[in-house]
N, C-alpha and C positions, 0 to 999 in steps of 0.2 A: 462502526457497523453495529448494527442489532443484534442481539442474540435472537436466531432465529427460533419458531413455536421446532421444526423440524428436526432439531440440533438433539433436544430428547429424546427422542425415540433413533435416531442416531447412534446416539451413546452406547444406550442400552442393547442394541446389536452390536456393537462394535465391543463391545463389552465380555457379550456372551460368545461373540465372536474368538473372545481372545480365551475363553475359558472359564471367565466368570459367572457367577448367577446374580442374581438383581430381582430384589423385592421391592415392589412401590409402597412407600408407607402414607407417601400423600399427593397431590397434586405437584407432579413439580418436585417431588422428593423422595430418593430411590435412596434403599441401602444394598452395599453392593459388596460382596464375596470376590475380594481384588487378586490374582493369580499373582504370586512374584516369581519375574521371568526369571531362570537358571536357577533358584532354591528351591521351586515347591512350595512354599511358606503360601498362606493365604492369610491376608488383612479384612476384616471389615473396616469398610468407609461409607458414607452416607454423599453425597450428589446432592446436589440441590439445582436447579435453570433456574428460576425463580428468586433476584435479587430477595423480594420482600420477605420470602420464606426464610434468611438468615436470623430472624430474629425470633422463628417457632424452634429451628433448628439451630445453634450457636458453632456448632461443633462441625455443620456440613461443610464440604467444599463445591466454592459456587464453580457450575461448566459453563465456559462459555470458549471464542474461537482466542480469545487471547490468554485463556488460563492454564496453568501449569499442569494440570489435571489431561485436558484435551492434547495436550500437547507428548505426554509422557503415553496415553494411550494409542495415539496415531501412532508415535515412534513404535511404541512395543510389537502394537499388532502392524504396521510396517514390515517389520526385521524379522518376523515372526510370517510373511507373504501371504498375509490372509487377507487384509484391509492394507488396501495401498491410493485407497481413492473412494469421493461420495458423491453422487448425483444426485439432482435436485429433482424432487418427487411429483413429476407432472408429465403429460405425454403431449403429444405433437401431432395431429394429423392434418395432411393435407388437403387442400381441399380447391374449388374453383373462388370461391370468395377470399379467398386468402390472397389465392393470385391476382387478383382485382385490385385487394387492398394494396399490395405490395408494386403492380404500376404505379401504383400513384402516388409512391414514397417519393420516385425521384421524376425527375425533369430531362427529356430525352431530346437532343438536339436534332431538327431535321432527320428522324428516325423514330420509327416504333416500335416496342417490344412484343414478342409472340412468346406466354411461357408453353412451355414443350409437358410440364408437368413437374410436379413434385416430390420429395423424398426429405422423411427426418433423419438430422444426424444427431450426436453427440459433438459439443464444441469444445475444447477444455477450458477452463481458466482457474486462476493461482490466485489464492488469497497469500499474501505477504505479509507476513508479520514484523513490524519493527519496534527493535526496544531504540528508545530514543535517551541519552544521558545528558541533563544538562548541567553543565561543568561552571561554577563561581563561586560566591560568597557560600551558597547554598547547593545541595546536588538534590537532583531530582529524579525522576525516569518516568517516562510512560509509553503507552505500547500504543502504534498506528497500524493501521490495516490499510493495503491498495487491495484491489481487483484489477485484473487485467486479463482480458480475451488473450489465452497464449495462442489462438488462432491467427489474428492479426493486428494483436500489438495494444485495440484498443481499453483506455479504461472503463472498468464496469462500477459504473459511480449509483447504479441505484441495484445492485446485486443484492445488499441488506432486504430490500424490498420484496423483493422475490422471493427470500431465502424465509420470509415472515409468510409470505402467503401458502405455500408448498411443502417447506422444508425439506430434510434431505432424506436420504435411502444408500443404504451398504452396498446396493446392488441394481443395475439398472432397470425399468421398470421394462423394457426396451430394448433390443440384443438392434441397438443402432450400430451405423457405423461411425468410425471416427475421425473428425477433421482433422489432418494434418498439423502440429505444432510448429510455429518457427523456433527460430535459436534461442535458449532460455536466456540467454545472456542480455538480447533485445527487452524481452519480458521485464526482466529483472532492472534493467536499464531506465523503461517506463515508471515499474514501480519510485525506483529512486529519484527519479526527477519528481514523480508527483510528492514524495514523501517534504525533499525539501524546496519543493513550491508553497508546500502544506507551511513549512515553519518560516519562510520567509518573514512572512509579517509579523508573526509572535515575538521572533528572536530580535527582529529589528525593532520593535515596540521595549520589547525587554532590554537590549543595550541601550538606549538613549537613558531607559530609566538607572540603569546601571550608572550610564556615564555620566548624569547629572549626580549621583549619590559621591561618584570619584569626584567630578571637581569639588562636591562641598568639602570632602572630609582631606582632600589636598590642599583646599583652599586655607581649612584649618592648621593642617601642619606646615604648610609654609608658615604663618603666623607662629606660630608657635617655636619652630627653630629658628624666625628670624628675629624674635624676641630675646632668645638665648645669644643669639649671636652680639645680638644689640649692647646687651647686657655687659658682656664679657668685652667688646668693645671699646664701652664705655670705661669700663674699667683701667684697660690698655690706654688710654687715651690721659686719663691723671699719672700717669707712673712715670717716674723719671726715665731718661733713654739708655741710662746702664743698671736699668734694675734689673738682676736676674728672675723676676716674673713675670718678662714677655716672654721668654722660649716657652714657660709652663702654660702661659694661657694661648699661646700658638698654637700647641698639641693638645689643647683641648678644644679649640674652634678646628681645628681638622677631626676629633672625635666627633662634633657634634655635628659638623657636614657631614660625613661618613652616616651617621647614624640617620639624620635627614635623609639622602640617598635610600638606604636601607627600607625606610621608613615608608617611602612614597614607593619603593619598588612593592614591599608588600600589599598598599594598598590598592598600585594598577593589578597586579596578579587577582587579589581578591575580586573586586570588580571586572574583569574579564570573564566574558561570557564564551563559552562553544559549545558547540554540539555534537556527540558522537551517536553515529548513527549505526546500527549491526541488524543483521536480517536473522531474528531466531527461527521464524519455520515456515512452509507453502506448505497451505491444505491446498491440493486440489480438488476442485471440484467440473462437473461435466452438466453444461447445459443444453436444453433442445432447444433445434434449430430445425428451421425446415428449405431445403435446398431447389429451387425452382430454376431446373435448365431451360434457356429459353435463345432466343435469336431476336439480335438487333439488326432492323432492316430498313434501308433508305433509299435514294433515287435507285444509286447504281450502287450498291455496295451493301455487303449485310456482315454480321460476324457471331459465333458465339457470345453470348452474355449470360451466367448464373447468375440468381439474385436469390438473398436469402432471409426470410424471413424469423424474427423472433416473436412466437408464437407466448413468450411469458411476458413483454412489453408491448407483445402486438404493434410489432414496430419495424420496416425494412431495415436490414444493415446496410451501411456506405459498401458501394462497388468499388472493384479496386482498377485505378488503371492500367492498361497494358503495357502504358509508355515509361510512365514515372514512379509504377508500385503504388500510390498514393490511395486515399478512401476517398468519393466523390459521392454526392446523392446525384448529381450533373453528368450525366454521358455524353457521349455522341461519338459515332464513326469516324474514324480519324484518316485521310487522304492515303495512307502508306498503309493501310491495314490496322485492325482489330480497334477494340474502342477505349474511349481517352476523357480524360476529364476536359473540362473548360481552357484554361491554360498549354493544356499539351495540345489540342486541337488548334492554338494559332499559335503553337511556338513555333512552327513550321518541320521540317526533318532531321533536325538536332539528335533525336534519342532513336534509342531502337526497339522496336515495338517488343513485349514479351507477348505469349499466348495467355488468353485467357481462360480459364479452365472450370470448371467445378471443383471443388475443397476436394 
């Protein structure tokens, strides 16, 4: 993800938030009078957002959502219940064109939609932070980001985007209300499945090359201990059959299997690749949304339907359906009540309809 333009000015509230003060010395580079929690004590430290400015400034420490800096702040002024959360610095209003744009996101089966009117909320969603370990010849680590709507589950795969255009704010622009979270445990679920879909291809790119490096350098020591062995052999092979130097070269062809063994187990371990994966932090942050209650209505039959527009992608979100929970841009009226996606409309009365509601 980007380091958003929004993430500084950010800081610097969240900063002064916690007690601190902050002088800008340049574009993109703040020196800052840093509170230490439980001593009293005050540090200066210099900030830098600004990769390129590392090199006016050597000594700064760069902010961004994966650095240890943003991270120790959140937590402080967290635990400290001043700053527990940051919204993205843009507002939402309703409107009739909106509602216009937002039919015609989706595709309504034998039924039309009427919105009733509009209303902004706040949505939540969790950046995730993961430090990734990877475990072989060599160790590594790097840190991944998901996003994910803890509203309903989905990934927020252009959220950087947003967060470049807007940026964020300590405090809502907007005393909205707020959508509902599901189970974090779901969230958190999402996040992990994307992280390691994320390294599927890396890691399997990465072992093949691993495992062509094990067969040469096995292929090697086999050669190599079975030349020894040849040797020693060889030797066995001219000696008379009561010379007392076949027990002593006996127990040196089982040292030297032994050590063979040894030898190849070291190099599968080396060459083995894994991955450990840990969740160091969720910023939350809180996006607008604009919430348009409406009615789906057809021959005989009509139901509630919300539909919710995103006013920062300017984009309808998927509806959810009644029957099977699922996201659809496809509705339609379903025979037994309330409305359904494609699928649950001719699965026939297998499931049982939930209510559909507004967030």
């Amino acid at each position: 993800m980007k380091v958003p333009g929004g993430l500084e000015a950010f800081t610097v509230a969240a900063v002064e938030l916690a007690g601190g003060v902050v002088e800008q010395a340049a574009d993109g580079l703040h020196t800052v009078l840093w509170p230490e929690p439980g001593s009293g004590d005050v540090t200066v430290r210099q900030l830098v957002f600004d990769p390129e400015l590392l090199d006016e400034a050597p000594d700064a420490e760069l902010v961004s959502f994966a650095s240890p800096t943003l991270e120790r702040l959140l937590r402080d002024t967290t635990a400290s219940g001043r700053v527990a959360r940051a919204f993205l610095d843009t507002v939402a209003i309703a409107s009739r064109s909106m509602a216009d744009q937002l039919r015609r996101a989706y595709r309504f089966f034998e039924s039309a939609w009427t919105p009733q009117g509009g209303r902004p909320w706040w949505v939540p969603a969790g950046v995730f932070l993961f430090r990734v370990r990877y475990l072989s010849d060599e160790r590594e680590e790097d840190l991944q980001e998901v996003a994910v709507n803890l509203a309903d589950g989905r990934l927020l795969r252009r959220l950087g985007d947003a967060l470049d255009r807007h940026g964020l704010a300590a405090d809502p622009v907007e005393a909205w209300p707020m959508m509902a979270e599901r189970p974090a445990a779901e969230a958190y679920a999402v996040a992990r499945r994307e992280i390691e879909q994320r390294l599927s291809a890396p890691l399997g790119s990465r072992r093949r090359e691993l495992e062509a490096r094990l067969t040469r350098e096995s292929g090697r020591a086999h050669a190599y201990y079975a030349e020894l062995i040849l040797e020693l052999e060889t030797r066995r092979a001219v000696l008379p059959p009561d010379s007392p130097e076949h027990a002593a070269l006996g127990s040196k062809r089982l040292a030297i299997e032994r050590e063979r063994e040894g030898r190849l187990g070291e190099l599968g371990a080396k060459y083995r690749l894994s991955a450990e994966i840990s969740l160091l932090s969720v910023l939350r942050l809180y996006l607008p949304r604009v919430v348009f209650a409406g009615t789906l209505a057809g021959k005989r039959r009509e139901a509630p339907l919300a539909l919710i527009w995103d006013p920062v992608e300017r984009v309808g979100e998927p509806a959810r359906c009644s029957r099977c929970d699922g996201l659809t841009y496809e509705v339609g009226l379903h025979r037994s009540g309330g409305v359904a996606c494609p699928r649950c409309l001719h699965a026939g009365d297998r499931l049982h309809p939930r209510t559909a509601s507004a967030p």
